[in-house]
N, CA, C and O atoms as a GROMACS GRO file, in nm:
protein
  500
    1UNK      N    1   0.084  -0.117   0.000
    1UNK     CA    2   0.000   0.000   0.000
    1UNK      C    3   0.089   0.124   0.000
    1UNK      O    4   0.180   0.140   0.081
    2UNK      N    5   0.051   0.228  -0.114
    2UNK     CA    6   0.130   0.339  -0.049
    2UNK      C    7   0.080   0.442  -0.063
    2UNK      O    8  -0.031   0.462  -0.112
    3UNK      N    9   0.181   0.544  -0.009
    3UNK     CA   10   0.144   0.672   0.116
    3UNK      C   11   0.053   0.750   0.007
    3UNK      O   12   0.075   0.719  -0.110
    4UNK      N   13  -0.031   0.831   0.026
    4UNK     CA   14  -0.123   0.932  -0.050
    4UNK      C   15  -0.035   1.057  -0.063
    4UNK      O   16  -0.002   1.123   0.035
    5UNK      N   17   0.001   1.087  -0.183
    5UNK     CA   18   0.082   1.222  -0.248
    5UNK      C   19  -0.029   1.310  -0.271
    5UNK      O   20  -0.123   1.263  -0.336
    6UNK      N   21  -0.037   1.419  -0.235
    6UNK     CA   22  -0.085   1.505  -0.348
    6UNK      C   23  -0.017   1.609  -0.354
    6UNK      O   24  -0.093   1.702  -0.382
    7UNK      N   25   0.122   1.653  -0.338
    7UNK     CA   26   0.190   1.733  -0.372
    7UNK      C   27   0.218   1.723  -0.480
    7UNK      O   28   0.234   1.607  -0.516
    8UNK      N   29   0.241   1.836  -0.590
    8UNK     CA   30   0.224   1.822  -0.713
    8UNK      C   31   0.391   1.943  -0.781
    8UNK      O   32   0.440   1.947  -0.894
    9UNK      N   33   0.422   2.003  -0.684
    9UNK     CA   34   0.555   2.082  -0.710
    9UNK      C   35   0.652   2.020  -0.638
    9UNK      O   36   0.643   1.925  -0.561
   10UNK      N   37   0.741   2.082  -0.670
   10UNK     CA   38   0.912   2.050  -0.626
   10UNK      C   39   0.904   2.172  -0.491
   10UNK      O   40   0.946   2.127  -0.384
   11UNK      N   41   0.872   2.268  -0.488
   11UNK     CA   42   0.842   2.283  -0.335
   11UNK      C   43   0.756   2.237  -0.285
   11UNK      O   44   0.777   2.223  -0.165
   12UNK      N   45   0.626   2.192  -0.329
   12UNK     CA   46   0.552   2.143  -0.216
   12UNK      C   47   0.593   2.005  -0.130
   12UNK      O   48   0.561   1.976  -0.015
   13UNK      N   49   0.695   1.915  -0.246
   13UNK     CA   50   0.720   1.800  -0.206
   13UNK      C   51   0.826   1.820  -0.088
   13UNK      O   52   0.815   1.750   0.012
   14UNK      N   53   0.969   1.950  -0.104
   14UNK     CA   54   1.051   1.960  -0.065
   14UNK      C   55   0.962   2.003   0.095
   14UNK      O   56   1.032   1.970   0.191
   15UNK      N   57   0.872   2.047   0.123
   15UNK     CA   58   0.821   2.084   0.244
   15UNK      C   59   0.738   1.992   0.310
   15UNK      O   60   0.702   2.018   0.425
   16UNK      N   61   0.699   1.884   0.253
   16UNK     CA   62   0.654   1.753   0.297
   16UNK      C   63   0.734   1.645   0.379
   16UNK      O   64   0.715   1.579   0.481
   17UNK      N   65   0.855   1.661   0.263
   17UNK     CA   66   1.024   1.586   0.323
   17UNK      C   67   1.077   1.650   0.441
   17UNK      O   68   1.142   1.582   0.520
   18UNK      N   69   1.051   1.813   0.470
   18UNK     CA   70   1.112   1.860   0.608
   18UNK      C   71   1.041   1.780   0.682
   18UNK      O   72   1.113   1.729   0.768
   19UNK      N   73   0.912   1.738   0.690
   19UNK     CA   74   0.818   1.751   0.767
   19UNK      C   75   0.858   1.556   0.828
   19UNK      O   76   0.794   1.506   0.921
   20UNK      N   77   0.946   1.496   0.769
   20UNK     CA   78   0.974   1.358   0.782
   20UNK      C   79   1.092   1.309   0.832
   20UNK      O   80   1.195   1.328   0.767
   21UNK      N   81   1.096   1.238   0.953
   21UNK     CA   82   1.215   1.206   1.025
   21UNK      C   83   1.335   1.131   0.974
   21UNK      O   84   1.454   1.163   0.973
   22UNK      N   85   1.272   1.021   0.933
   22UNK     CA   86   1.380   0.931   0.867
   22UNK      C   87   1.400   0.890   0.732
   22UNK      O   88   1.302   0.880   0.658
   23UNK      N   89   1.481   0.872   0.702
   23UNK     CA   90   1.542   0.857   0.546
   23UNK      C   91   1.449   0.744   0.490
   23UNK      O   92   1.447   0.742   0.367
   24UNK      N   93   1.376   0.653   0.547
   24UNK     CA   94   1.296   0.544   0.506
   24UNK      C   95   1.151   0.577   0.531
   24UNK      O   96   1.075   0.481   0.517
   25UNK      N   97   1.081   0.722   0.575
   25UNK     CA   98   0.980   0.777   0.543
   25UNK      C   99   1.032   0.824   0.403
   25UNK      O  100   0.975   0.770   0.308
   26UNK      N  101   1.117   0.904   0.376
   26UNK     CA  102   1.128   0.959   0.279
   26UNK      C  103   1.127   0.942   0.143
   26UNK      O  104   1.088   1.009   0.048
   27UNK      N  105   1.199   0.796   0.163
   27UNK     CA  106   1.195   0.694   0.014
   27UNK      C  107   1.065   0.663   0.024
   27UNK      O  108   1.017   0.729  -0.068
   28UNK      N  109   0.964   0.598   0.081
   28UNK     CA  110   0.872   0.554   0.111
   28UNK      C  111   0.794   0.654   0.026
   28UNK      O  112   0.766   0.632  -0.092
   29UNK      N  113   0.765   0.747   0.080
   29UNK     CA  114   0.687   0.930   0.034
   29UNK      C  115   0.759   0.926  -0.149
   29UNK      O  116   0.692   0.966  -0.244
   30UNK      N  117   0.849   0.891  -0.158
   30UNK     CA  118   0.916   0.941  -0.299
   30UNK      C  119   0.844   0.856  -0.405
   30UNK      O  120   0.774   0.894  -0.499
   31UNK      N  121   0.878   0.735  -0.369
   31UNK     CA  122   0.851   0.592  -0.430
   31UNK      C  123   0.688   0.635  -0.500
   31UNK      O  124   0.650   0.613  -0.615
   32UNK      N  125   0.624   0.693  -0.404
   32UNK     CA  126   0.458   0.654  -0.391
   32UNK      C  127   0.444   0.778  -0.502
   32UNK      O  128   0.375   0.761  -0.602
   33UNK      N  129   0.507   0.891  -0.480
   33UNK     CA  130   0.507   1.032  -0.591
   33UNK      C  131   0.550   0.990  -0.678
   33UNK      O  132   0.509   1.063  -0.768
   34UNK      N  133   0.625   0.899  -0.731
   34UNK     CA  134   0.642   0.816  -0.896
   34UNK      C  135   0.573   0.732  -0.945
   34UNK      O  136   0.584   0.685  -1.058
   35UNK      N  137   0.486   0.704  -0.854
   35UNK     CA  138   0.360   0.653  -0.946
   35UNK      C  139   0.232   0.749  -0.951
   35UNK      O  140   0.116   0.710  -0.956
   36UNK      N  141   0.268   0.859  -0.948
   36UNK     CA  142   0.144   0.943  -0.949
   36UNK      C  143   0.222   1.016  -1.115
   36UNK      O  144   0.337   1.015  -1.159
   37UNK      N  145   0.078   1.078  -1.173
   37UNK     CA  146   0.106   1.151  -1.265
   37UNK      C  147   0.170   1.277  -1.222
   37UNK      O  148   0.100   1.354  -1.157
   38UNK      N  149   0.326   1.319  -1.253
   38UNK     CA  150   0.364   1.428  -1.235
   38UNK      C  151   0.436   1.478  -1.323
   38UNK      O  152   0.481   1.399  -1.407
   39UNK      N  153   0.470   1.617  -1.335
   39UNK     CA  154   0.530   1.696  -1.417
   39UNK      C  155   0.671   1.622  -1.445
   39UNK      O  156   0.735   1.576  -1.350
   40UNK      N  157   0.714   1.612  -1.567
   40UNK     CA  158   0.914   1.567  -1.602
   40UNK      C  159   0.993   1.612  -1.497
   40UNK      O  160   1.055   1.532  -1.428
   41UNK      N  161   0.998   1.741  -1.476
   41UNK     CA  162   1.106   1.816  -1.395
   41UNK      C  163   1.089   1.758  -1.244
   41UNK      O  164   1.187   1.725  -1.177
   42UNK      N  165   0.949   1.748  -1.195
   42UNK     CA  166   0.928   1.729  -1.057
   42UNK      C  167   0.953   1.591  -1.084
   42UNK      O  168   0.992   1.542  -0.978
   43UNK      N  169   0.948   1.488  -1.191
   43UNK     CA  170   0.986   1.322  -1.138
   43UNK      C  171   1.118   1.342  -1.156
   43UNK      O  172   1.183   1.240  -1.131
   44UNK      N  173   1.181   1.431  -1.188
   44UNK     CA  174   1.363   1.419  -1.222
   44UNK      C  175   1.404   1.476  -1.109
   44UNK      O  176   1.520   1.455  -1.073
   45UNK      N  177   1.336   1.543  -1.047
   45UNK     CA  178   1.392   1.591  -0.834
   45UNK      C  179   1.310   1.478  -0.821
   45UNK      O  180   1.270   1.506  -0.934
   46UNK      N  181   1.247   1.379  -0.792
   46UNK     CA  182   1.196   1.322  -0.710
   46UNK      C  183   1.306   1.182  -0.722
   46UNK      O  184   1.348   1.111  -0.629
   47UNK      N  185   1.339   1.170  -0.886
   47UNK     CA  186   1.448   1.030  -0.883
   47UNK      C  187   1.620   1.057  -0.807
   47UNK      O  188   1.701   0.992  -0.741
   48UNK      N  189   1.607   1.196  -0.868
   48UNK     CA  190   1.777   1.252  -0.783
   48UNK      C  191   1.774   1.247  -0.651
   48UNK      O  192   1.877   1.226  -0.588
   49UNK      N  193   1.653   1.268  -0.589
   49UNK     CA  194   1.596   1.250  -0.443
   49UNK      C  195   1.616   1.153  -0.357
   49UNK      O  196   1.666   1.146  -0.244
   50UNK      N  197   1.560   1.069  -0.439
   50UNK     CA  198   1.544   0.932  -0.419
   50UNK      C  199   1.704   0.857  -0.439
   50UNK      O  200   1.726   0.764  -0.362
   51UNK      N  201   1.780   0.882  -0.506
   51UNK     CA  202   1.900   0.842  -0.505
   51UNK      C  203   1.987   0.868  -0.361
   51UNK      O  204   2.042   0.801  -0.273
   52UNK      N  205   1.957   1.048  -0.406
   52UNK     CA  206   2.068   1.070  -0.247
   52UNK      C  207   2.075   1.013  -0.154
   52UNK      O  208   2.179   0.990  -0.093
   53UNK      N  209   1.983   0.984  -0.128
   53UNK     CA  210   1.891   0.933   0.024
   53UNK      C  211   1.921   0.781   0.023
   53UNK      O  212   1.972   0.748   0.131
   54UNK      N  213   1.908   0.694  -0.050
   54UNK     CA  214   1.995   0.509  -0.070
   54UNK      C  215   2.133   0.573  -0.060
   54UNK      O  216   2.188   0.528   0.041
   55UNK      N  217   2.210   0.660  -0.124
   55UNK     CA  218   2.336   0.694  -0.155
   55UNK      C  219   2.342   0.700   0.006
   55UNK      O  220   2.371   0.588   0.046
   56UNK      N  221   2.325   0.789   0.112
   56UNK     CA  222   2.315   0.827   0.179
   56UNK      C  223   2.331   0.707   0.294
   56UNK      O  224   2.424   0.690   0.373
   57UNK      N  225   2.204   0.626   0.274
   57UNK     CA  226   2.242   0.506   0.333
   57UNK      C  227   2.359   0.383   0.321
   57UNK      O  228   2.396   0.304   0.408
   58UNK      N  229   2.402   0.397   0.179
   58UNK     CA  230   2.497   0.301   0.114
   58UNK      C  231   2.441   0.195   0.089
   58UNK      O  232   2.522   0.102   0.086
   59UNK      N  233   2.309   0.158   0.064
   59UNK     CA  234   2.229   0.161  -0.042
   59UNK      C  235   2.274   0.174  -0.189
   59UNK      O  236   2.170   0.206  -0.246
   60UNK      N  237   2.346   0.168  -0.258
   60UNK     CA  238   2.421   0.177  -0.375
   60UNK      C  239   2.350   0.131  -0.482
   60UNK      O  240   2.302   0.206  -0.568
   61UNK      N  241   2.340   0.012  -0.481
   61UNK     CA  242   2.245  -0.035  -0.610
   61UNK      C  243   2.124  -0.018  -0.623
   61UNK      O  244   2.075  -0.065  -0.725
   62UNK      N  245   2.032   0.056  -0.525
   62UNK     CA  246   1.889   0.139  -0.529
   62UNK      C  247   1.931   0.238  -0.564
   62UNK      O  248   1.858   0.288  -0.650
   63UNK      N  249   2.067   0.332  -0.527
   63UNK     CA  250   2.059   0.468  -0.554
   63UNK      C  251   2.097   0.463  -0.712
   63UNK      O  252   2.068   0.554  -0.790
   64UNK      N  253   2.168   0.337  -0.753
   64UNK     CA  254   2.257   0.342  -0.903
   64UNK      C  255   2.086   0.338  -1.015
   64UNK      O  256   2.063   0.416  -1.108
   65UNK      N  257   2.028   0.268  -0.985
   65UNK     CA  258   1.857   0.239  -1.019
   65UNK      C  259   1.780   0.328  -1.021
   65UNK      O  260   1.696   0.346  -1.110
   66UNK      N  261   1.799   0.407  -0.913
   66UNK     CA  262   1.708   0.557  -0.928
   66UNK      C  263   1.774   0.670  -1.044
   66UNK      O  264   1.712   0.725  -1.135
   67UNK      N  265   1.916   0.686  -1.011
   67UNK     CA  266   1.938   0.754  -1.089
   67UNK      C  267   1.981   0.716  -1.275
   67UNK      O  268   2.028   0.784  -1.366
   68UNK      N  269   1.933   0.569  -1.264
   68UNK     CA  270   1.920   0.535  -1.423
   68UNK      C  271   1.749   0.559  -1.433
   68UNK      O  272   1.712   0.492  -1.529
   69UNK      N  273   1.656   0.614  -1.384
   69UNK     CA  274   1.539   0.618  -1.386
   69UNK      C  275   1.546   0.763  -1.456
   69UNK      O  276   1.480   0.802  -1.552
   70UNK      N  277   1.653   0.837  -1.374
   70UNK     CA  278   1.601   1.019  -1.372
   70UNK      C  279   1.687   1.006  -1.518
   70UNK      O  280   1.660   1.075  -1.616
   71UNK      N  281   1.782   0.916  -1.517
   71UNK     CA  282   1.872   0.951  -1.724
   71UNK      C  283   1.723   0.878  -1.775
   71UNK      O  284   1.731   0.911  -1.894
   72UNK      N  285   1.657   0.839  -1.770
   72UNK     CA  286   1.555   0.818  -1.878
   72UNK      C  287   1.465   0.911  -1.886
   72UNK      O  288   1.369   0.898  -1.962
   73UNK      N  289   1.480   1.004  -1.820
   73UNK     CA  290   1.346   1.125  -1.847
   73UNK      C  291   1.420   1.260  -1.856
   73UNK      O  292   1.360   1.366  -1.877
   74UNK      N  293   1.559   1.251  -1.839
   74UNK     CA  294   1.629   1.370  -1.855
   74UNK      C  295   1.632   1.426  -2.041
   74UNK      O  296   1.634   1.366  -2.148
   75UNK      N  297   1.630   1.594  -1.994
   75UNK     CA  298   1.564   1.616  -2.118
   75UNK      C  299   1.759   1.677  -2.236
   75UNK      O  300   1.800   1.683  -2.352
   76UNK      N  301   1.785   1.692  -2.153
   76UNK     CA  302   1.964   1.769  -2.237
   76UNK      C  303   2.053   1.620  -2.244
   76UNK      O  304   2.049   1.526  -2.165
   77UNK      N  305   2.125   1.634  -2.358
   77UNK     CA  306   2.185   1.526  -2.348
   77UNK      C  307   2.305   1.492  -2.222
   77UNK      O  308   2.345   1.386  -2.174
   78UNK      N  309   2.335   1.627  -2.196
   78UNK     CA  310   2.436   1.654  -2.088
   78UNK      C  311   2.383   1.612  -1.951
   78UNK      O  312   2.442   1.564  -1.854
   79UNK      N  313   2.274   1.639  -1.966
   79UNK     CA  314   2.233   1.590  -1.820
   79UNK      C  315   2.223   1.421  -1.789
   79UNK      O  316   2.261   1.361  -1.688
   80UNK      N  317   2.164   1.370  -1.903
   80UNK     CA  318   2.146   1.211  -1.945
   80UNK      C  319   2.322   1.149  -1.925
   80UNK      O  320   2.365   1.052  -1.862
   81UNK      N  321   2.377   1.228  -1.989
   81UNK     CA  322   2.546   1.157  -1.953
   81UNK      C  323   2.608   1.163  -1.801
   81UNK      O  324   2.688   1.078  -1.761
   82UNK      N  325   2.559   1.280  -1.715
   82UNK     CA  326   2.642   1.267  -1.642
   82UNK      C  327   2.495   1.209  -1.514
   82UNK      O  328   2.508   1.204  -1.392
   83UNK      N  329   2.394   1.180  -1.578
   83UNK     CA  330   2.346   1.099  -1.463
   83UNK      C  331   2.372   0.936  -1.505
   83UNK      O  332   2.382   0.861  -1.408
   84UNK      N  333   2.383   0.871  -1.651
   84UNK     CA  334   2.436   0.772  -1.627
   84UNK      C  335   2.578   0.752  -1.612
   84UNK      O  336   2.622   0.637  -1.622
   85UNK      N  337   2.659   0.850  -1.590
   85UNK     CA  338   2.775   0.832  -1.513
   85UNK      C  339   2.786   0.828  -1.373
   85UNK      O  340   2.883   0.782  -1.314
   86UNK      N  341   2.667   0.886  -1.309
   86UNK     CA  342   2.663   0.868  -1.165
   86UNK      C  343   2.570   0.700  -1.168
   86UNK      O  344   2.588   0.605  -1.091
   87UNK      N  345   2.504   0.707  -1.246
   87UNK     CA  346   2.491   0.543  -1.169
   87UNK      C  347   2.546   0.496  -1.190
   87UNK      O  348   2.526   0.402  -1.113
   88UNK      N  349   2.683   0.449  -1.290
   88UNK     CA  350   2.759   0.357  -1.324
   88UNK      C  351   2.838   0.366  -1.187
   88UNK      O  352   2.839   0.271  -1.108
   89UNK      N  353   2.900   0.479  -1.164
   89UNK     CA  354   2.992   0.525  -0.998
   89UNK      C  355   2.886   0.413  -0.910
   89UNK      O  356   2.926   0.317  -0.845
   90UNK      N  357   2.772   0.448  -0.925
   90UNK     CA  358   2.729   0.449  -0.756
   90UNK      C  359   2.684   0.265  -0.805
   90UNK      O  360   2.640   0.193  -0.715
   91UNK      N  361   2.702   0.206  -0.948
   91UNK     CA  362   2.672   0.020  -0.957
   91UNK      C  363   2.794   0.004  -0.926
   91UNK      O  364   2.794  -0.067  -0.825
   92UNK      N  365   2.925   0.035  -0.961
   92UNK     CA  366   3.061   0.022  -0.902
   92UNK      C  367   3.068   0.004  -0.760
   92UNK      O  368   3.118  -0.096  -0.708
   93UNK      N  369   3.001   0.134  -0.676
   93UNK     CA  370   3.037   0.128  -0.563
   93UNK      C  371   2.968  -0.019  -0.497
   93UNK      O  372   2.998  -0.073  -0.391
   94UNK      N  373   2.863  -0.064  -0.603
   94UNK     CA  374   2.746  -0.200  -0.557
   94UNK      C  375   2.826  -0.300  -0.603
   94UNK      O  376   2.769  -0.409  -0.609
   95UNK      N  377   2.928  -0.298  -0.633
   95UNK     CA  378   3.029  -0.384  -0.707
   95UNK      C  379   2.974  -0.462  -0.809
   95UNK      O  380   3.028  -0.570  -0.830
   96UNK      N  381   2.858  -0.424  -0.891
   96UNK     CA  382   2.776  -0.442  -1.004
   96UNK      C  383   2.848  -0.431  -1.123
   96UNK      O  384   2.809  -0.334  -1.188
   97UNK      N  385   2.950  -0.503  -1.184
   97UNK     CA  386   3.022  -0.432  -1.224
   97UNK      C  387   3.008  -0.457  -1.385
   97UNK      O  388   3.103  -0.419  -1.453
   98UNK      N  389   2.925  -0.502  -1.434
   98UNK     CA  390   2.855  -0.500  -1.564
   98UNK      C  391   2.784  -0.424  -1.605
   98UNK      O  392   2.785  -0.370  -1.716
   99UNK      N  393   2.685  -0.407  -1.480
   99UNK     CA  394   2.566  -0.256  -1.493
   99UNK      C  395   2.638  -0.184  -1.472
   99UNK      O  396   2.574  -0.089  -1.518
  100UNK      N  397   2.761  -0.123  -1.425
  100UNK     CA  398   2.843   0.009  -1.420
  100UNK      C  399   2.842   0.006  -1.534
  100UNK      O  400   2.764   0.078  -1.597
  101UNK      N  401   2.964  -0.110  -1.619
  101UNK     CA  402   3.013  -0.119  -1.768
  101UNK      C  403   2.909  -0.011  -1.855
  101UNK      O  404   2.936   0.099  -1.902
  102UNK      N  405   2.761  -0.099  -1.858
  102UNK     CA  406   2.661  -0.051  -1.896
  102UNK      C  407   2.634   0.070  -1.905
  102UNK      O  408   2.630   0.123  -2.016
  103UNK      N  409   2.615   0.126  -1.817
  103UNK     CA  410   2.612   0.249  -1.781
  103UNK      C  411   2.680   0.342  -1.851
  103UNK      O  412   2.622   0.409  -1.937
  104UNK      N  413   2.861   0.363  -1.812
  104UNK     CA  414   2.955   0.398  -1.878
  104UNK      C  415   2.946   0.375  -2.019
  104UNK      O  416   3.015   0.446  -2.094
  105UNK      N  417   2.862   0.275  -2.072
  105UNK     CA  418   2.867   0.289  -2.245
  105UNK      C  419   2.724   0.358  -2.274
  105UNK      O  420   2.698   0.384  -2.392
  106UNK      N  421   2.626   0.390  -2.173
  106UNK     CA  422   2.562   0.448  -2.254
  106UNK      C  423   2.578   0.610  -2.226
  106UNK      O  424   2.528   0.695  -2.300
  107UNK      N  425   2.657   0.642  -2.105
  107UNK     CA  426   2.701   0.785  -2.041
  107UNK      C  427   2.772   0.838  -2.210
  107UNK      O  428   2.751   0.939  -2.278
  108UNK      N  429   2.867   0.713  -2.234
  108UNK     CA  430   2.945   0.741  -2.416
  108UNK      C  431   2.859   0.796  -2.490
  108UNK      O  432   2.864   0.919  -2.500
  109UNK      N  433   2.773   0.734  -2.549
  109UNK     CA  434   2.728   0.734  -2.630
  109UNK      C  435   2.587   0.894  -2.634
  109UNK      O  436   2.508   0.910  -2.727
  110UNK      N  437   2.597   0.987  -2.508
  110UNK     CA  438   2.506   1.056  -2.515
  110UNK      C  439   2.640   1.145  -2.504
  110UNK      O  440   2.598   1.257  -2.531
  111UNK      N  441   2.736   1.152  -2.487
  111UNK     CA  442   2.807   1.230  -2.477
  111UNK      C  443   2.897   1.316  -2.654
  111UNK      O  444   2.988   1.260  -2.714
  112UNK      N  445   2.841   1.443  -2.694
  112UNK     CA  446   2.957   1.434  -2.802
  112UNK      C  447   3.085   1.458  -2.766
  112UNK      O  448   3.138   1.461  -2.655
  113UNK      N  449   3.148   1.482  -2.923
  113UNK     CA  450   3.291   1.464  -2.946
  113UNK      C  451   3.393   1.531  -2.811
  113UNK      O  452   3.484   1.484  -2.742
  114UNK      N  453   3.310   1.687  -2.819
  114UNK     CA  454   3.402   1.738  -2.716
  114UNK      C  455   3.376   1.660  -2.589
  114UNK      O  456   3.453   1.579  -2.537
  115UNK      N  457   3.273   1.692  -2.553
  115UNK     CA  458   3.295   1.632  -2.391
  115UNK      C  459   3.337   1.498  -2.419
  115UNK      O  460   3.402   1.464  -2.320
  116UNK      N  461   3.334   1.396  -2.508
  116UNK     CA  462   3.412   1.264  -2.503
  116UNK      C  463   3.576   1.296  -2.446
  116UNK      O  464   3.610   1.259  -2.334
  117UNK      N  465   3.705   1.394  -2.573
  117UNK     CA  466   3.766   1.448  -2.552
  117UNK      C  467   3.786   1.498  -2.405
  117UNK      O  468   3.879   1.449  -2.340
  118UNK      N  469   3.712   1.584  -2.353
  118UNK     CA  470   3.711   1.646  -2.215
  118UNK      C  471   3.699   1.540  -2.116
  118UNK      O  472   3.742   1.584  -2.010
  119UNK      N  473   3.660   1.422  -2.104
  119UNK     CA  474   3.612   1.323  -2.029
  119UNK      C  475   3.736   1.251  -2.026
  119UNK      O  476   3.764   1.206  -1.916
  120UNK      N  477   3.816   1.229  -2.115
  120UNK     CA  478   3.927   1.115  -2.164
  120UNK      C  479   4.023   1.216  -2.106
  120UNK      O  480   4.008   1.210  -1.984
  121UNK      N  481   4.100   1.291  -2.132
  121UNK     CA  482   4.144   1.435  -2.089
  121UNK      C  483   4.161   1.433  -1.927
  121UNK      O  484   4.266   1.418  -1.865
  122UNK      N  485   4.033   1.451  -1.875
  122UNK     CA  486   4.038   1.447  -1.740
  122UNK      C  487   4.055   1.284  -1.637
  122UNK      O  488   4.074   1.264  -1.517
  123UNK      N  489   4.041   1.212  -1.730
  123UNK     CA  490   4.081   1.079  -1.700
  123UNK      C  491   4.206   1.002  -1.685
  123UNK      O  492   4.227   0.891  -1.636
  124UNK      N  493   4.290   1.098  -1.745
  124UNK     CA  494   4.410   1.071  -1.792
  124UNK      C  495   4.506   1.159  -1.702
  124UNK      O  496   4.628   1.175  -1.703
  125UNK      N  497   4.434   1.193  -1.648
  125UNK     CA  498   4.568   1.368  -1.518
  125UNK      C  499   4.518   1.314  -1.384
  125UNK      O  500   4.555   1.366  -1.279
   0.00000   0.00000   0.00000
């Protein structure tokens, strides 16, 4: 069964979450706002949300899952790369280490030439 949302903004939700003690109300509250019809932007704070908070716990492979949720609705390609570069980090840290792989090839593949360059670049110092 889950919790009744009707917050419908990214502040109203953010003032719901003060209002909640523990990190497992919070996922709980998040979880239940992704199955409600909501705006792109407010389910893309609600999946980054939802990440921190497993991240937070070390939780790793829920947080690597959430944030391959928010690269599927992210709208810039830039944003799509460097959130499946954070879940590949955070399936690594789950020692998942295929779904990182994964990850990392599709972080590639949204990424162009320059930031490929810039990425390899900073990989290399």
């Amino acid at each position: 069964m889950g919790i009744s949302v009707r917050e419908r903004t990214i502040r109203e939700i953010e003032e719901k979450l003060k209002g909640m003690n523990t990190s497992l109300n919070k996922i709980a509250y998040l979880e239940s706002a992704l199955r409600q019809d909501l705006d792109p932007k407010v389910k893309r704070f609600v999946w980054k949300t939802i990440s921190g908070l497993y991240e937070e716990r070390k939780m790793y492979d829920k947080a690597a899952v959430a944030m391959e949720g928010k690269a599927g609705i992210d709208v810039t390609f830039r944003e799509r790369m460097e959130s499946y570069l954070k879940s590949g980090e955070l399936f690594a840290k789950a020692v998942r280490v295929e779904d990182a792989e994964k990850m990392f090839v599709r972080a590639l593949r949204e990424a162009n030439s320059e930031q490929k360059q810039r990425n390899c670049l900073q990989t290399l110092q």
